[in-house]
N, C-alpha and C positions, 0 to 999 in steps of 0.2 A: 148414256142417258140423255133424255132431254132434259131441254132448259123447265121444260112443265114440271113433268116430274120431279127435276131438283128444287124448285122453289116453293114445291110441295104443303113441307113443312113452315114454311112462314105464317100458311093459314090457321096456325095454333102456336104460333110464340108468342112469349110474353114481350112486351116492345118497351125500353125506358129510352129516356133523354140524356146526352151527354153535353154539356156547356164548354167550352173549354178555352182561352184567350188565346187566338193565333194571332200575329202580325198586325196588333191594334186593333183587331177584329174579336166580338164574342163570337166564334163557332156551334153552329146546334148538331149534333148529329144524333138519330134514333140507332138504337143499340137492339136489335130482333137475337132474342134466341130460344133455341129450341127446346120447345117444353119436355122433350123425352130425351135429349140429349145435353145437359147446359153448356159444353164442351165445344155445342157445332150454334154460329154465331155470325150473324152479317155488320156491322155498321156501315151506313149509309149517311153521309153527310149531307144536311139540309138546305142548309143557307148559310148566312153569317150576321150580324148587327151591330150598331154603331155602341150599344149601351146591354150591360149584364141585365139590368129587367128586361129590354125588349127580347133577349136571347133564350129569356124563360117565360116569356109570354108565349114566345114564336114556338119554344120544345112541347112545353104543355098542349099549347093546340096540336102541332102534327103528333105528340103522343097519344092523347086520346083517337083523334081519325082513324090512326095506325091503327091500335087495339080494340078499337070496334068489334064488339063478337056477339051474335045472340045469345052463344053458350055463355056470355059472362066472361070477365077478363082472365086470361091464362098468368098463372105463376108458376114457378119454377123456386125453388129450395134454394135461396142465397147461399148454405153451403155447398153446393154440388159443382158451381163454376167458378175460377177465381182467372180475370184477367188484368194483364198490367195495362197501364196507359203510356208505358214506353216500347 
């Protein structure tokens, strides 16, 4: 398959934000996953920042850009996918 085809489905995930404290660093990463699948799942890491507000200032903005849709924002059933952060 190509690469088009496989990323297909990003054009209808639902996108959240992850914060997370690495190495003195707050870490942002956006969290994509697929609205007909919640099981198939990208995270992409964003940046990093010096301070916890700035790292949800920073999530918030690329969350929304990310999720941009004219259809209106996509969700997906918080029971259907459960993943660990280890």
């Amino acid at each position: 398959m190509s690469a088009n085809k496989d990323s297909k489905w990003l054009l209808d995930a639902e996108v959240q934000s992850k914060i997370e404290y690495v190495k003195g660093r707050w870490q942002v990463s956006l969290v994509f996953i697929d609205t007909k699948d919640p099981n198939h799942i990208l995270v992409q890491t964003i940046g990093d920042y010096r301070s916890k507000r700035l790292a949800e200032i920073g999530a918030m903005y690329m969350q929304q850009n990310a999720a941009k849709d004219i259809r209106g924002t996509q969700k997906v059933n918080k029971d259907d996918y459960n993943f660990n952060n280890n």
